[in-house]
DRENVO-270553 format. One record per atom (N, C-alpha, C): residue number from 0; residue in one letter; x, y, z. Coordinates in steps of 0.1 Angstrom, whole numbers, plus 5000, padded with zeros to 4 digits. Atoms other than C-alpha are relative to their C-alpha. Last residue first. Layout:
% DRENVO-270553
{NUM "a" {X Y Z}};
...
***
This chain:
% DRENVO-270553
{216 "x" {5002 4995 4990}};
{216 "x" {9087 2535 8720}};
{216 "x" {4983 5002 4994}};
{215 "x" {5003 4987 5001}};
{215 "x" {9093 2512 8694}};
{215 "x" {4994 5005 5009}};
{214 "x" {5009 4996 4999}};
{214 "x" {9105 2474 8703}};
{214 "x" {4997 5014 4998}};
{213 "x" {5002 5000 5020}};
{213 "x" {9136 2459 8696}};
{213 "x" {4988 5005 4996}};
{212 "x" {4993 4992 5006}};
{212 "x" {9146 2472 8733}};
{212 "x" {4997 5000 4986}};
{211 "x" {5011 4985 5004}};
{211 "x" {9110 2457 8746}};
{211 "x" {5015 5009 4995}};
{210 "x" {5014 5002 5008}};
{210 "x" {9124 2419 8735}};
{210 "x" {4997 5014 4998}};
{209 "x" {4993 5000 5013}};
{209 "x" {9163 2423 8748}};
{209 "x" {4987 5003 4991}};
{208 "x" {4991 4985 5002}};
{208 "x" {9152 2437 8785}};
{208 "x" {5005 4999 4981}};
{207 "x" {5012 4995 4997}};
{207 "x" {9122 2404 8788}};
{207 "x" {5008 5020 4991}};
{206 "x" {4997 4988 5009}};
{206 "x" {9142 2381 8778}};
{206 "x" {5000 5010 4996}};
{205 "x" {4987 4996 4990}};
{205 "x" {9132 2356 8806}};
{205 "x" {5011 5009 4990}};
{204 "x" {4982 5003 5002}};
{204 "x" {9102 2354 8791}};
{204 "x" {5005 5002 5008}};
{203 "x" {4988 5009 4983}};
{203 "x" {9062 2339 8797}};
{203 "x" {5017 5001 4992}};
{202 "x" {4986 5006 5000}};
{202 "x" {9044 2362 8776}};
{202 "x" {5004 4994 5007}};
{201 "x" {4989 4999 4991}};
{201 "x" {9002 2371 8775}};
{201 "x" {5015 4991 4995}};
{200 "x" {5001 4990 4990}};
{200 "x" {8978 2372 8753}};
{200 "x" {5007 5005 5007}};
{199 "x" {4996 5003 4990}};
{199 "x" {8986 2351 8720}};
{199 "x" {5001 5014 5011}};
{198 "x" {5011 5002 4991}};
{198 "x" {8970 2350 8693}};
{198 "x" {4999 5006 5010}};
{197 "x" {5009 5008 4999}};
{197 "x" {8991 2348 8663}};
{197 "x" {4985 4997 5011}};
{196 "x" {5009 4998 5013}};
{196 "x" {9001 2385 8660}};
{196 "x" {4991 4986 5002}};
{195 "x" {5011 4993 4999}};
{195 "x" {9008 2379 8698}};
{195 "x" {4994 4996 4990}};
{194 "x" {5010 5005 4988}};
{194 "x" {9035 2355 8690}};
{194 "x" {4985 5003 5005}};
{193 "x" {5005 5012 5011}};
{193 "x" {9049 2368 8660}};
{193 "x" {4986 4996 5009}};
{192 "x" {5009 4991 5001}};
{192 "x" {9052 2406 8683}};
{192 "x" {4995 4988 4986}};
{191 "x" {5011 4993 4989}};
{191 "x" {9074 2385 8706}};
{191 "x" {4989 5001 4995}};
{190 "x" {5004 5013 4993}};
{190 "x" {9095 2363 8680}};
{190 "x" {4982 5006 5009}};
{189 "x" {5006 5002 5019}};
{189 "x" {9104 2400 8659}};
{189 "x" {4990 4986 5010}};
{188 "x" {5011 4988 5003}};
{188 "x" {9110 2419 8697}};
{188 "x" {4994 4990 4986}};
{187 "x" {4996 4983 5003}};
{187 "x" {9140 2389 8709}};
{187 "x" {4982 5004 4996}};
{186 "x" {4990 4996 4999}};
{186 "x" {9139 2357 8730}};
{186 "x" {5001 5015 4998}};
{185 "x" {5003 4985 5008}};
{185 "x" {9111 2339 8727}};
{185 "x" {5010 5009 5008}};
{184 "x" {4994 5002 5016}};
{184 "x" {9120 2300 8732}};
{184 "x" {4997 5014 4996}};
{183 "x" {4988 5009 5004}};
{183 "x" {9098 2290 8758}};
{183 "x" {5007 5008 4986}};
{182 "x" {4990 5000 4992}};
{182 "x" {9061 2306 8763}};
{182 "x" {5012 4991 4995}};
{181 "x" {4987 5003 5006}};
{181 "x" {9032 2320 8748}};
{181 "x" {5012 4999 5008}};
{180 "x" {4987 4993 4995}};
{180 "x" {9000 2321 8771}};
{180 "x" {5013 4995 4990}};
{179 "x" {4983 5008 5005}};
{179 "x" {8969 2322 8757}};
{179 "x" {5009 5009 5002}};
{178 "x" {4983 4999 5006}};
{178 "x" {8939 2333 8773}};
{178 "x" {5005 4992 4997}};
{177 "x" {4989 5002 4988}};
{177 "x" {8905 2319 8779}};
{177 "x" {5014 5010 4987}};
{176 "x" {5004 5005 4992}};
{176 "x" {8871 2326 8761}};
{176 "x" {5008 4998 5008}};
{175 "x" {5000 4986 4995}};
{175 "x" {8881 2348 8727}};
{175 "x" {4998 4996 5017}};
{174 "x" {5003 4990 5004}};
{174 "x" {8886 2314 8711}};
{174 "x" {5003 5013 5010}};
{173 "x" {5006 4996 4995}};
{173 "x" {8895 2285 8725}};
{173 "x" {4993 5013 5005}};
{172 "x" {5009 5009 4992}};
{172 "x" {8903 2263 8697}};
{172 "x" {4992 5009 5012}};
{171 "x" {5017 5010 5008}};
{171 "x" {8911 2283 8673}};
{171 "x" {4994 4996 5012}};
{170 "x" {5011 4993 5002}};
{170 "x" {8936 2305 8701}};
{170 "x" {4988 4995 4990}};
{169 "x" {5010 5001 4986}};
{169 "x" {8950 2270 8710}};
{169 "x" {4993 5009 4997}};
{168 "x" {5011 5011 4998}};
{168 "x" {8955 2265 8671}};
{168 "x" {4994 5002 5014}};
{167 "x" {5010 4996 5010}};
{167 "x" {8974 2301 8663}};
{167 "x" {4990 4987 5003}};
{166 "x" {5003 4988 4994}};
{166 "x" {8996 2296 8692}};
{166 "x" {4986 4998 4994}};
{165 "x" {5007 5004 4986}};
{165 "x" {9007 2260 8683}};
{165 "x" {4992 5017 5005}};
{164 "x" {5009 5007 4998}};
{164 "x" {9017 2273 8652}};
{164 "x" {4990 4994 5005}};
{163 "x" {5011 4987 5003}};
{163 "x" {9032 2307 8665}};
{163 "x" {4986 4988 4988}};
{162 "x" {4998 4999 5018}};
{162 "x" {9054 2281 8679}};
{162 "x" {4987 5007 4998}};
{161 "x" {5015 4996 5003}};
{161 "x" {9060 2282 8718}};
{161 "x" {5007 5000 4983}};
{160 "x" {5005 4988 4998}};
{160 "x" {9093 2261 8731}};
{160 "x" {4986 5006 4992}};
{159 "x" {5000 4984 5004}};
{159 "x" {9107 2231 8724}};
{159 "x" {4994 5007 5008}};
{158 "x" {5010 5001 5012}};
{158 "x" {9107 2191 8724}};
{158 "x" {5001 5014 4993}};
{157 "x" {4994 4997 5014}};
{157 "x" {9133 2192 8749}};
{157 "x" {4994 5000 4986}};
{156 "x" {5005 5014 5011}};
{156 "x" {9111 2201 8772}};
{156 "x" {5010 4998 4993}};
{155 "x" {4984 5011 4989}};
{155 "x" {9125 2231 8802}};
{155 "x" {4996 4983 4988}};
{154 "x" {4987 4996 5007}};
{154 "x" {9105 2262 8785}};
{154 "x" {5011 4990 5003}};
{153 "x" {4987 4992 4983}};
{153 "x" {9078 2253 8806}};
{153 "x" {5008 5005 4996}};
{152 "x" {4986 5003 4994}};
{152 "x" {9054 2258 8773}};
{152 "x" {5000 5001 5011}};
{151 "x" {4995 5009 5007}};
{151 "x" {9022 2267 8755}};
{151 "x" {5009 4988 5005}};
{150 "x" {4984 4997 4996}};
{150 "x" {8998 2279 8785}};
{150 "x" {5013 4992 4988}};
{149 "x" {4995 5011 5004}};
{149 "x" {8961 2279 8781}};
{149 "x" {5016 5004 4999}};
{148 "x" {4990 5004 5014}};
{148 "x" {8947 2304 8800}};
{148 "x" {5005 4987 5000}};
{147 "x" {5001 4986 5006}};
{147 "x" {8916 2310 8826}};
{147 "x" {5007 5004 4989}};
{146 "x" {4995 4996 4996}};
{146 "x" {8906 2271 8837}};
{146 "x" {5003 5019 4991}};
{145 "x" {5000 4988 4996}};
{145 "x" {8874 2264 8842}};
{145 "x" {5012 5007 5001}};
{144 "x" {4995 4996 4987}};
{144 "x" {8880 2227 8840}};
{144 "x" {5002 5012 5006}};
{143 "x" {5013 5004 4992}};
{143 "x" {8859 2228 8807}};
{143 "x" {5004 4999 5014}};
{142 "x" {5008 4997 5001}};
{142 "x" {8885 2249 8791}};
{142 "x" {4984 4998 5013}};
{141 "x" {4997 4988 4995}};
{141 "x" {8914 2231 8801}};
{141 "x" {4986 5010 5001}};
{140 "x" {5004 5007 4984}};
{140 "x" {8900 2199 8791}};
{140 "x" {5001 5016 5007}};
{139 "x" {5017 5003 4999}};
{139 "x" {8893 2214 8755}};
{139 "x" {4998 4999 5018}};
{138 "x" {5011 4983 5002}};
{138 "x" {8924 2236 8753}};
{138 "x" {4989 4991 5007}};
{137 "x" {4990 4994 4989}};
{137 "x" {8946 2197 8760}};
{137 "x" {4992 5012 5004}};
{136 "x" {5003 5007 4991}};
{136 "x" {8923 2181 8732}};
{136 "x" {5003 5005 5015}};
{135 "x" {5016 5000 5002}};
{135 "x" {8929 2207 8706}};
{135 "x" {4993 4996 5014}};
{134 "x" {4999 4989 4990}};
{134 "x" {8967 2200 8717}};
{134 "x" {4987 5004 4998}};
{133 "x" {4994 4996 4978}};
{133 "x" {8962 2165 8716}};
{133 "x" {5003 5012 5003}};
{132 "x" {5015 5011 4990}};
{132 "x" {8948 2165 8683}};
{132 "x" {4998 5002 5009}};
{131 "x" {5012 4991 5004}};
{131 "x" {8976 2193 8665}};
{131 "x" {4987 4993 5013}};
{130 "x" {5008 4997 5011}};
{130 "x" {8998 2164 8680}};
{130 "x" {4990 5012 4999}};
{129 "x" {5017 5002 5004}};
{129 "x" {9016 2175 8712}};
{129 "x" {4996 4997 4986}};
{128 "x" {4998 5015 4995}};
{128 "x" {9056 2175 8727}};
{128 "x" {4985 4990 4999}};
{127 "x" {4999 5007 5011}};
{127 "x" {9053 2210 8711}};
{127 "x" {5007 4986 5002}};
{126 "x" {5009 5004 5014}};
{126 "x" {9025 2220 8729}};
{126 "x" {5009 4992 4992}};
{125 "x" {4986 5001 5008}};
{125 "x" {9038 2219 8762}};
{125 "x" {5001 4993 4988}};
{124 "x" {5009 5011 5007}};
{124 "x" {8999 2221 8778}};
{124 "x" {5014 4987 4991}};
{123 "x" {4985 4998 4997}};
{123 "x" {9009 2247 8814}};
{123 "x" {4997 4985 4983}};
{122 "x" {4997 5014 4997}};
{122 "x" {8974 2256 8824}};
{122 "x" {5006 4996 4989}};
{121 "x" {5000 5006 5012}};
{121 "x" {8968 2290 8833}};
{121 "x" {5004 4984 5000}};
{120 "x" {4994 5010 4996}};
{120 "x" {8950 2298 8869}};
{120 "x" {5004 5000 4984}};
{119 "x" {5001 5004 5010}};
{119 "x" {8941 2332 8877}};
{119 "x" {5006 4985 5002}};
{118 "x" {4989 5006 5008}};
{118 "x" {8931 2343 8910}};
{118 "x" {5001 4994 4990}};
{117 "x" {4993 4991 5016}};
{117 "x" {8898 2366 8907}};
{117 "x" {5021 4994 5001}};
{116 "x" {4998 4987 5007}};
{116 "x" {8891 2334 8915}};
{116 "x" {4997 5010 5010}};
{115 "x" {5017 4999 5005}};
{115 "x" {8897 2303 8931}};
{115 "x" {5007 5015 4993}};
{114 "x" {4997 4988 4998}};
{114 "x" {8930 2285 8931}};
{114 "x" {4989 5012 4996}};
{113 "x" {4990 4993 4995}};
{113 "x" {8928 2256 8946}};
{113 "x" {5005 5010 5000}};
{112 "x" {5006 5000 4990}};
{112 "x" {8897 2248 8928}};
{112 "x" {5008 5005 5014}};
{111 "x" {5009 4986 4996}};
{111 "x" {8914 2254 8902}};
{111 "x" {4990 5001 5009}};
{110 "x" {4991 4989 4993}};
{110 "x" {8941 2226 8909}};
{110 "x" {4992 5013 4998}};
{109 "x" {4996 5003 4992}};
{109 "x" {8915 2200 8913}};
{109 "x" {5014 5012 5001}};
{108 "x" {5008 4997 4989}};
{108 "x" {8900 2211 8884}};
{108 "x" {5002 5003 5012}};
{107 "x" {5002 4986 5000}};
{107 "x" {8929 2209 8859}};
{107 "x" {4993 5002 5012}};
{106 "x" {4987 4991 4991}};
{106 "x" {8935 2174 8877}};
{106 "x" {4998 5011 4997}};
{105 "x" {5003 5003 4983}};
{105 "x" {8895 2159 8867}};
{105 "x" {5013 5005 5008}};
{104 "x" {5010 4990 4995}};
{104 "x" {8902 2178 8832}};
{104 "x" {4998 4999 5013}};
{103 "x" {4989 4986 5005}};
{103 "x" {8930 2154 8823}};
{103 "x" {4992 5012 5009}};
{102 "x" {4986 5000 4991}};
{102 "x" {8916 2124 8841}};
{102 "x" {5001 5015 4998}};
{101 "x" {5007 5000 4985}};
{101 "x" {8884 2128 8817}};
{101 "x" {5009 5003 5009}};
{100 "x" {5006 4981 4995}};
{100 "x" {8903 2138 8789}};
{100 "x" {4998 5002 5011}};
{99 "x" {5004 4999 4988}};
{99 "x" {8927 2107 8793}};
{99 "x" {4990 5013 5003}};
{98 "x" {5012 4998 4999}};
{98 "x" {8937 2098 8754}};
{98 "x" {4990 5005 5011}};
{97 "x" {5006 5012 4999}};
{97 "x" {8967 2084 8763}};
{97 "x" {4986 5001 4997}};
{96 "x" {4996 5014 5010}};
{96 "x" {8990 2110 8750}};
{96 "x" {4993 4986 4997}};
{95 "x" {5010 4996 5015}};
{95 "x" {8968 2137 8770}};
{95 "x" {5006 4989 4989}};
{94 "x" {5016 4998 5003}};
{94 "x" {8972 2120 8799}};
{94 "x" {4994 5000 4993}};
{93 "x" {5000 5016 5003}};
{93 "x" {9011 2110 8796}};
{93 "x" {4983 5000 4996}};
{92 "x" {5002 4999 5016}};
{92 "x" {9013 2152 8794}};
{92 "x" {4995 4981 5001}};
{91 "x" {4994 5017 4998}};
{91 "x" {9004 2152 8833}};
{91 "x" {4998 5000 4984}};
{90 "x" {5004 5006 4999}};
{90 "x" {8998 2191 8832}};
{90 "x" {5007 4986 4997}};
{89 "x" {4990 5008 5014}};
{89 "x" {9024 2217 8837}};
{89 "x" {4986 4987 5004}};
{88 "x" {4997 5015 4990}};
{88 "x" {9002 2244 8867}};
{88 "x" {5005 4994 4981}};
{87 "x" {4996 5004 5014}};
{87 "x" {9010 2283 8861}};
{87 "x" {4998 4983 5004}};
{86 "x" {4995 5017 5000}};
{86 "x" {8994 2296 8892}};
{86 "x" {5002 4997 4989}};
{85 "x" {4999 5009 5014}};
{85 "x" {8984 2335 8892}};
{85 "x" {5009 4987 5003}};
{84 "x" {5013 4994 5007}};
{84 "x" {8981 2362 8921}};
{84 "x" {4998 4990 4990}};
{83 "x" {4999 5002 5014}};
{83 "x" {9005 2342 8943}};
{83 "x" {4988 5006 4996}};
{82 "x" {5004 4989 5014}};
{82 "x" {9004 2357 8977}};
{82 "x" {5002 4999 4986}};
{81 "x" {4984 4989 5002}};
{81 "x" {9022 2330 9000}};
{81 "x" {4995 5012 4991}};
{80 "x" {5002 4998 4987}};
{80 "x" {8981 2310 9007}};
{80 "x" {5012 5011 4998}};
{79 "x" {5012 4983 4994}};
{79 "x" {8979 2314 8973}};
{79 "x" {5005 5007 5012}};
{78 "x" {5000 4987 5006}};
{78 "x" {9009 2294 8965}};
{78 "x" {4993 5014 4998}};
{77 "x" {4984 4994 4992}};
{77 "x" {9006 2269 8995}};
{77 "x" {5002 5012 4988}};
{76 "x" {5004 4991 4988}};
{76 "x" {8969 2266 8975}};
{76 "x" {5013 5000 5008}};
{75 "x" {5008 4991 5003}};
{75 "x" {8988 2255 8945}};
{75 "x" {4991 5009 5009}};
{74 "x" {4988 4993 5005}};
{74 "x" {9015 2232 8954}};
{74 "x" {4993 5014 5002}};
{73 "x" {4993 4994 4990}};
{73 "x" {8986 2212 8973}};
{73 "x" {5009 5014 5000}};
{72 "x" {5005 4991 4995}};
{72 "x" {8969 2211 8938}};
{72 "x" {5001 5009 5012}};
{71 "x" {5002 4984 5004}};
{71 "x" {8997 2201 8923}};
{71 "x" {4994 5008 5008}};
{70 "x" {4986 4994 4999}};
{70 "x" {9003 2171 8949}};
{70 "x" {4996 5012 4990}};
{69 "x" {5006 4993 4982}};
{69 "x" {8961 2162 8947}};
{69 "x" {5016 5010 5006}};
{68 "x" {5007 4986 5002}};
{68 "x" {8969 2163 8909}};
{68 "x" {4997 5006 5018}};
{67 "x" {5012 4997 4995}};
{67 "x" {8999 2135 8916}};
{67 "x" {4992 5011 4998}};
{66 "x" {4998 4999 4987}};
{66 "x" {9033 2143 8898}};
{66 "x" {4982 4997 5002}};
{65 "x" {5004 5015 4993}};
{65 "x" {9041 2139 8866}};
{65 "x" {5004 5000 5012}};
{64 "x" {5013 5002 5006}};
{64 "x" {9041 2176 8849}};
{64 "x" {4995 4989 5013}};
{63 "x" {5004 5015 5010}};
{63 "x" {9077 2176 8841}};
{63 "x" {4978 4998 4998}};
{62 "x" {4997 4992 5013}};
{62 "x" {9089 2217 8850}};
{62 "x" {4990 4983 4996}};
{61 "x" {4995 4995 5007}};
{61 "x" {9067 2220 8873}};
{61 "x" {5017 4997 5004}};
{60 "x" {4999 5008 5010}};
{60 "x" {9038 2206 8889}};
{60 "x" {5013 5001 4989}};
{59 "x" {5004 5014 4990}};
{59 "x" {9031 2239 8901}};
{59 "x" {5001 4987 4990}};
{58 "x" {5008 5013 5004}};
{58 "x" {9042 2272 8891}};
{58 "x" {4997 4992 5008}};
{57 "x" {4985 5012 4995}};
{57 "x" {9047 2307 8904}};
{57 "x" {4995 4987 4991}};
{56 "x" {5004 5013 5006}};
{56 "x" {9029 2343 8893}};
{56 "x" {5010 4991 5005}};
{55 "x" {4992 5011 4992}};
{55 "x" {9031 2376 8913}};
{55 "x" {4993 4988 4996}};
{54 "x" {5008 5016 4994}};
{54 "x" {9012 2404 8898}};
{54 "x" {5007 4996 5001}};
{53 "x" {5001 5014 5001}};
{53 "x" {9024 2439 8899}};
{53 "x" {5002 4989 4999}};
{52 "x" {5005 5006 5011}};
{52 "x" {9005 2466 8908}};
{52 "x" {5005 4992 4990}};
{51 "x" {5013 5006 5001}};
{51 "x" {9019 2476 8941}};
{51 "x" {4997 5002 4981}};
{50 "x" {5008 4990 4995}};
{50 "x" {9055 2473 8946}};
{50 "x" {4985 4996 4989}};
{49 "x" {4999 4994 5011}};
{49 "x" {9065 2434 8954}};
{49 "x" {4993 5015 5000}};
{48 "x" {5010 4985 5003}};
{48 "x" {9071 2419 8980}};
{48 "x" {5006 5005 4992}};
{47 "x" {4990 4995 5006}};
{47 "x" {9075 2380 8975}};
{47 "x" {4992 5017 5004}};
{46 "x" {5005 4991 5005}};
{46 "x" {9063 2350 8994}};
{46 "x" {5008 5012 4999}};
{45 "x" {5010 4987 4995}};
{45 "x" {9072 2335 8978}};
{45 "x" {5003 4996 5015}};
{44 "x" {4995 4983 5001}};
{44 "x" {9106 2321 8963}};
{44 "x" {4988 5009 5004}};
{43 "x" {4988 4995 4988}};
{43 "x" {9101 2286 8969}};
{43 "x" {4999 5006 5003}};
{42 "x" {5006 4996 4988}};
{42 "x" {9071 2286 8946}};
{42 "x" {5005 5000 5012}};
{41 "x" {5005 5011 4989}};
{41 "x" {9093 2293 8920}};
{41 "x" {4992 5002 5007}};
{40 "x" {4983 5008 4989}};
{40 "x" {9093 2325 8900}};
{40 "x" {4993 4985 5003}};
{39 "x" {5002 5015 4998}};
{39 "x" {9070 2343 8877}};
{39 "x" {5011 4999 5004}};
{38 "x" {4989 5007 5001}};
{38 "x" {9069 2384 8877}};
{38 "x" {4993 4985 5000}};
{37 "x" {5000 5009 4982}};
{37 "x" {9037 2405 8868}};
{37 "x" {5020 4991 4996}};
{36 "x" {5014 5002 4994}};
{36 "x" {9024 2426 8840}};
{36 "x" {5005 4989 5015}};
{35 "x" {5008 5013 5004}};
{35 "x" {9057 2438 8831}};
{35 "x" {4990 5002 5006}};
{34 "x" {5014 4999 5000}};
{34 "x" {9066 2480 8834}};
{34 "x" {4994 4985 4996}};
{33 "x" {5005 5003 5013}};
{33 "x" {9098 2476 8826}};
{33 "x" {4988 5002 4998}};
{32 "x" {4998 4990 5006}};
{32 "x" {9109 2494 8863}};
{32 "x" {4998 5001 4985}};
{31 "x" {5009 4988 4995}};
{31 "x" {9085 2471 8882}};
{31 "x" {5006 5012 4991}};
{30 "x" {5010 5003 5006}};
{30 "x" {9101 2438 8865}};
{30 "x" {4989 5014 4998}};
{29 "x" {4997 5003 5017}};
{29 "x" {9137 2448 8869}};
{29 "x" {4988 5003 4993}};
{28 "x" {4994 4984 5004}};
{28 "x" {9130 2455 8904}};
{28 "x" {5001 5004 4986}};
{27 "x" {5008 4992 4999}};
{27 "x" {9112 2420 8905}};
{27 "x" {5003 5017 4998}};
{26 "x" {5013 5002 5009}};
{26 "x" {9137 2402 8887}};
{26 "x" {4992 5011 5008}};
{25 "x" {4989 4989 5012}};
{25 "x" {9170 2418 8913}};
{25 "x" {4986 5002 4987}};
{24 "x" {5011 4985 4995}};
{24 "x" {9144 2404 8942}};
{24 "x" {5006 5009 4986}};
{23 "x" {5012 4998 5002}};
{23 "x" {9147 2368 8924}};
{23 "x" {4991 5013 5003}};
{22 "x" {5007 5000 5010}};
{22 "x" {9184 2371 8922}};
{22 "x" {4983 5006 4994}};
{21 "x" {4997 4986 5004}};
{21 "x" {9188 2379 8954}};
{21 "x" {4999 5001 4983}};
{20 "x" {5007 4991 4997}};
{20 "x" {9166 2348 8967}};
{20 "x" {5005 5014 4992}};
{19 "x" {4999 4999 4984}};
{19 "x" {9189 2326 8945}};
{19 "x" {4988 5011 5000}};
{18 "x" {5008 4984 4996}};
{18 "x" {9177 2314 8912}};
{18 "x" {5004 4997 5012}};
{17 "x" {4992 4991 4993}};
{17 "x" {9196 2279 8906}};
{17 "x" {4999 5016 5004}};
{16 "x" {5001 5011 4986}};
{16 "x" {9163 2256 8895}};
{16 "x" {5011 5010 5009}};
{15 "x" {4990 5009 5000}};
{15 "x" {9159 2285 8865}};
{15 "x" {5004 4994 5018}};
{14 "x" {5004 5012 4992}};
{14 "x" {9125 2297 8867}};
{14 "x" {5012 4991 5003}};
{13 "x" {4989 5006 4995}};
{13 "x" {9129 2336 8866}};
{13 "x" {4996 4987 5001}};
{12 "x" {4997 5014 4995}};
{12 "x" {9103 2350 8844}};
{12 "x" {5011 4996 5002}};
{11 "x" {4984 5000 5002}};
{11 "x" {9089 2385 8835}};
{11 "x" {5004 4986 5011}};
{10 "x" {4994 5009 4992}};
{10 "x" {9054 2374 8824}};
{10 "x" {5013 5003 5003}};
{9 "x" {4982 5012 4997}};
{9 "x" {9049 2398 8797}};
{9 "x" {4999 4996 5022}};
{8 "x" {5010 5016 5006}};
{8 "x" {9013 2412 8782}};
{8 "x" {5011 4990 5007}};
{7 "x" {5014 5005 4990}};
{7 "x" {9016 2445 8801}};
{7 "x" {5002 4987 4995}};
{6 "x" {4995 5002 4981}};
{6 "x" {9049 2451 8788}};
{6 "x" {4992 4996 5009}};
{5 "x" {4994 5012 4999}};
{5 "x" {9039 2449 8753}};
{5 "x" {5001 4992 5012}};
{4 "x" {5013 5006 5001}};
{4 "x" {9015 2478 8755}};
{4 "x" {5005 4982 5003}};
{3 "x" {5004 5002 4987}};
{3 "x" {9047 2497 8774}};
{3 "x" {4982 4990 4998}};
{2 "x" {4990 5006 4989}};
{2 "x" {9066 2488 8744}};
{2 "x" {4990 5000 5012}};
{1 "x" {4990 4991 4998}};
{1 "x" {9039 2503 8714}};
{1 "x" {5010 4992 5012}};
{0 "x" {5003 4998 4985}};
{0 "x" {9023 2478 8694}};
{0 "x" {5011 5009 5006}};
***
């Protein structure tokens, strides 16, 4: 793939809790002259101007998950409402551990509904704190809650970050039908272009200058 094909697929991401405002405009400059497909920040940090084309992603629910759906979903329209083009929401992992599809899918909802469309919504699964089962199960709710990607990682778990395992299953599971988003843990160009190969549509790094250097023009 060539760099600027890369660039579209990347998330350039600031989430660390200590981001100042100057920080977060330093990312955007950063982001516009790499050519990403959008930046991710807090939802502190909107609303953000950016030059035009692009997108402006934030989370919700984020980094743990365990919080009320009616509280995500709040998160979520205050992130419209600030110009978020895309919502990253961390779902309530206890759900999927417990078997909870129903639950599971009745909070995706409740935050896509909050974020209608042509806003995106991915949905945040943190595969590797997941059996194969539960992440199958995680895609499925996702799915049927209309949401638009599946999301590996926050990158904040100690469980880990994306595995081109977990990649390769959300894409089984939800085929050609939602995105996948690779996130946590991808660092350099060899990780990046694993990631894809397995599936995966989009990037969530904060690596963003190391990844398209190892990259061919």
């Amino acid at each position: 793939m060539k760099k600027t094909e890369v660039a579209q697929m990347i998330d350039h991401t600031l989430l660390k809790p200590e981001a100042t405002a100057a920080d977060v405009a330093a990312l955007v400059a950063q982001g516009a002259e790499l050519g990403t497909y959008s930046v991710c920040v807090s939802p502190s940090m909107l609303p953000l101007e950016t030059p035009e084309g692009l997108m402006v992603a934030c989370v919700a629910g984020f980094p743990s998950g365990a919080v009320k759906p009616e509280i995500k979903a709040a998160e979520a329209t205050r992130a419209v409402e600030d110009g978020a083009d895309e919502v990253d929401m961390v779902i309530n992992i206890a759900l999927v551990k417990e078997g909870r599809e129903a639950e599971l899918e009745a909070e995706i909802r409740a935050v896509r509904d909050a974020v209608p469309a042509p806003r995106v919504l991915k949905v945040i699964i943190e595969s590797a704190a997941l059996t194969d089962e539960e992440i199958v199960m995680a895609c499925r709710a996702s799915e049927n809650a209309g949401a638009d990607f599946v999301k590996t990682s926050t990158g904040f778990h100690p469980a880990g970050g994306a595995s081109v395992h977990a990649v390769k299953l959300m894409r089984e599971t939800v085929g050609d039908r939602l995105g996948v988003k690779a996130s946590g843990g991808i660092r350099d160009a060899t990780t990046a272009l694993a990631m894809i190969e397995a599936g995966a549509s989009r990037l969530g790094v904060s690596a963003t200058v190391a990844i398209l250097e190892g990259i061919e023009e």
